[in-house]
N, C-alpha and C positions, 0 to 999 in steps of 0.2 A: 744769420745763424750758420756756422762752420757745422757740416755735416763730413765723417769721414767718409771720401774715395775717392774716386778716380777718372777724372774729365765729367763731373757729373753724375756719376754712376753709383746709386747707393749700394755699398755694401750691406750686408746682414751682419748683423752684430754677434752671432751666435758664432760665425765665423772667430771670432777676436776675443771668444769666451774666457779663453785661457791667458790671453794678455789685456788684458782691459785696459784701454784709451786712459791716458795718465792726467789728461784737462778735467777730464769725469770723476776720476777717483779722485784726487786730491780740489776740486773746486769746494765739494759738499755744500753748494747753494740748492736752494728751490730751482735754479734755470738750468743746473745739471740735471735733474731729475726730469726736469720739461721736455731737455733734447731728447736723451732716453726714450722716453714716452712718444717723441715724434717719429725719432726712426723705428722704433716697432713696430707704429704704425703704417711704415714708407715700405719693411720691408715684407718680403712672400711670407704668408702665414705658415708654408712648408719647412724653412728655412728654420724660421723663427721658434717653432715648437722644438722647446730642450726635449722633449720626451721623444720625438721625433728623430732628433739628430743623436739621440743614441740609442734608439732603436734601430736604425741602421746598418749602421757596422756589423750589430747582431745581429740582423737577416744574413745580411750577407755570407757573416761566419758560419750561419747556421745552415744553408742551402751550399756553402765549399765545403761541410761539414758531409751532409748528405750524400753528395754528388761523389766523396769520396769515397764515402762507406759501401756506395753501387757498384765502383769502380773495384774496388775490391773484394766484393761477393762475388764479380762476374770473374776476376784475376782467380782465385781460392776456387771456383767451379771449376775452371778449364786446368789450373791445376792438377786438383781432386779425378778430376778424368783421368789424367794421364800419369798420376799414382794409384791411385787404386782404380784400375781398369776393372768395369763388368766385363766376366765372364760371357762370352758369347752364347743365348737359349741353344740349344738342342735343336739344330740343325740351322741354325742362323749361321748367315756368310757375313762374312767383310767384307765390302764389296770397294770400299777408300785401299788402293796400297800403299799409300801414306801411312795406313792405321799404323804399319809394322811398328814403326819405329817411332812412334807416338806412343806404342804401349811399352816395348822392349827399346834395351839400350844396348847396344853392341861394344865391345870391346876391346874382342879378338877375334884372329882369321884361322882358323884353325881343320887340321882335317877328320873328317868321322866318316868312313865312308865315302871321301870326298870334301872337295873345298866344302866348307862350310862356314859360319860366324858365330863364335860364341856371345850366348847374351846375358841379360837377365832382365827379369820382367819389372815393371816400373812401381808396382806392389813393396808391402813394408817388408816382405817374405826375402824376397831379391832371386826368387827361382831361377837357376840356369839350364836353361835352352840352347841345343843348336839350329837355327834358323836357315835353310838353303831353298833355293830364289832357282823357278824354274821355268825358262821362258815361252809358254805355251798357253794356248787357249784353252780352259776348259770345258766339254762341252756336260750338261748336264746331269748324263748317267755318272759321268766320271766325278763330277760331285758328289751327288749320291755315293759311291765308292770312297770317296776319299773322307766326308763326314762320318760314313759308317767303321770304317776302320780307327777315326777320333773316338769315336764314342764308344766303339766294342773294344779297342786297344788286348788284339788277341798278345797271346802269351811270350809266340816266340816269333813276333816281326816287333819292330825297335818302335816305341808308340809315338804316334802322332798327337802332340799336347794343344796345338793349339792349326787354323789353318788362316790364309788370307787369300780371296778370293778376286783378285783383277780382271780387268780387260783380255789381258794378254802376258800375264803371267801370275805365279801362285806360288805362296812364298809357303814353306811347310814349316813348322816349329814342335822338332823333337825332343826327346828325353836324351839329355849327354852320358854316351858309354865311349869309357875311354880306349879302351882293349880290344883289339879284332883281332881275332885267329893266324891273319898274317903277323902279328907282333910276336904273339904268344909263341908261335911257330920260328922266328925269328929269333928268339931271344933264350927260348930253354936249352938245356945243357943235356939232357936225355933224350930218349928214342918217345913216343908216345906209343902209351897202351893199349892191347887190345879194348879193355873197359871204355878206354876215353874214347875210341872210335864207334862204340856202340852205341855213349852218351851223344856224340857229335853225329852222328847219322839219325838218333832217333828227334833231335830237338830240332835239326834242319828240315829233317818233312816232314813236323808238326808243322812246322811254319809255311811248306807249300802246298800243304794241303789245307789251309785258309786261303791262302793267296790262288790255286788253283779250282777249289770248290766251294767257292762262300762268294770269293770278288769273279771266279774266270778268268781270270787274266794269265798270263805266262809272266813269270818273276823275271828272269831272261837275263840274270848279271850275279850268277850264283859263285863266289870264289873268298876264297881265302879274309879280303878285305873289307869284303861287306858283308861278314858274319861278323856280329860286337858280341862280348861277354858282357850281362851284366852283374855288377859285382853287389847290387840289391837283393835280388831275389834266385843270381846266379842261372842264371836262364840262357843259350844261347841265341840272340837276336838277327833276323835277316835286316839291312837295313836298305833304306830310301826307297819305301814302298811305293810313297806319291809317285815316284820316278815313273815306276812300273803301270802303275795307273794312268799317268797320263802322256808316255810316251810309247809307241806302240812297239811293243821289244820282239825282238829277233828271235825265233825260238819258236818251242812248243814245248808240250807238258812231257813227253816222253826227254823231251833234251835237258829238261829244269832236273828229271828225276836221275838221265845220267848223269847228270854233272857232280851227282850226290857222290856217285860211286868215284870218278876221279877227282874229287877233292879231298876224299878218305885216301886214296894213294898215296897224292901227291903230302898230305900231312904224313903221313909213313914212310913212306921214300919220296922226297924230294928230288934225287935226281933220276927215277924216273920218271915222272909227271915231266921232268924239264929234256927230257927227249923224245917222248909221246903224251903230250899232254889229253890225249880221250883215250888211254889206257886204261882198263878195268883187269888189265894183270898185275899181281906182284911179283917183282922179280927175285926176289927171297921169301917165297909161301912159306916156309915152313917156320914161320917165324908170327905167323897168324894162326889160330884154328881153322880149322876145318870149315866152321858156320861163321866167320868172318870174311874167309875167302868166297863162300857163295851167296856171302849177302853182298857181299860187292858187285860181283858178277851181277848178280839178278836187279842191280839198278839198270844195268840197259835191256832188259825185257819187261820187267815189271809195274805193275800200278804201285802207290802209293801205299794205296790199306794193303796191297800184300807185301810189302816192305816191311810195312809197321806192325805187323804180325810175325814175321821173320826175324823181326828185329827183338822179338820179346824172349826168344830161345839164346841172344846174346849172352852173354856175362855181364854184369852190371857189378859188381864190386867183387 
């Protein structure tokens, strides 16, 4: 009896389901049916089960099936992280500097204040941030300081939106103001006002008198460039506070408060500031009042609240 294979070796018939043996199908005797009968008996009962051999295929499909649908919940999670980023709890650090730019994407190099990067956050929102990267250790009070100023976001320092807490450096992400006092200064076609120097004197030590009496710290970088306007709520902003916080600045609080007073000059007459830059004279008084000229002057003896009491006998519009 001629059995199909190969040096001996029965094949399984289930194998050959699809082409059947052409001696078998066309014999149609009793002794084709007999062979039949023998090799299904010759071959593995695994083999042999039709129900079996296509149940197969369909595990298989069904576990490549699964295996990819995991594959893709775990893809779609780590996505989902780094589109819609959790908001860091109320006083939690980031301690990954990685995180930065896991959560935010950068796009440009731009200055605010200083080098900087413009971004936006990896949210459906697409918030824009400027993010600046500052390389220093932070030691723990100065966290404290720098969380507390995220979360109280005072009025007239430029807010701090988000922070990233490293090893050995601390990347800060503020609110983008395009405008600082050196542009605006820069760019107008008239004299500036007494009004506007009473505005600009009084919204500057609002801002170091958080920075001086809430954090301690000496501001220590007070000029023209790092005051921003913003054009939301119209506020003027000191900016790169973290700086302040976590670099130890030159100065003290009597030099933060006269620099108020020559920076009101130097916006009024520019070329005196530019040939005695700690001048608290004008060389054309009489082109100010009376309570303009002595509220300049009393930035180099002065405290702050009696500034800011000084400052209320100004003219405001």
């Amino acid at each position: 009896m001629n059995v199909p294979g190969y040096r001996g070796t029965v094949l399984p018939m289930n194998i050959r389901s699809q082409e059947p043996n052409p001696r078998l199908a066309t014999s149609g005797s009793g002794q084709s049916q007999a062979q039949l009968d023998t090799v299904k008996q010759q071959a593995p009962k695994t083999l042999m089960s039709p129900v079996s051999s296509l149940k197969a295929p369909n595990t298989i499909r069904k576990k490549t099936k699964r295996i990819a649908e995991e594959t893709d919940t775990l893809d779609t999670t780590s996505n989902e992280r780094g589109r819609f980023p959790v908001q860091p709890a109320r006083g939690e650090k980031n301690s990954d500097e990685g995180e930065v730019w896991r959560k935010y994407h950068q796009f440009l190099e731009a200055d605010q204040a200083g080098p900087g990067i413009i971004a936006h956050d990896n949210s459906i929102d697409h918030l824009i941030v400027v993010i600046k990267e500052i390389r220093v250790h932070a030691s723990e009070n100065q966290r404290r300081q720098l969380y507390r100023v995220l979360n109280e976001k005072p009025t007239n320092i430029v807010h701090l939106t988000d922070l990233f807490l490293g090893t050995l450096s601390v990347h800060a992400v503020y609110e983008p103001l395009e405008t600082s006092m050196h542009q605006i200064q820069a760019t107008s076609r008239r004299d500036i006002t007494e009004i506007e120097l009473a505005i600009i004197g009084k919204e500057i030590l609002h801002g170091l008198e958080y920075i001086h009496n809430e954090l301690g710290i000496v501001y220590g970088q007070l000029n023209t460039r790092n005051i921003l306007l913003s054009h939301r709520d119209c506020h003027l902003k000191l900016a790169n506070i973290a700086a302040s916080i976590l670099k130890h600045q030159q100065g003290s609080y009597s030099r933060d408060i006269a620099a108020v007073g020559t920076l009101l000059v130097s916006m009024k007459e520019p070329g005196t500031s530019g040939r005695n830059p700690e001048s608290l004279q004008l060389e054309n008084p009489e082109e100010v009042s009376e309570l303009c000229r002595s509220f300049i002057q009393l930035t180099g003896t002065s405290s702050i609240s009696t500034l800011l009491k000084a400052s209320q006998r100004l003219p405001t519009e």
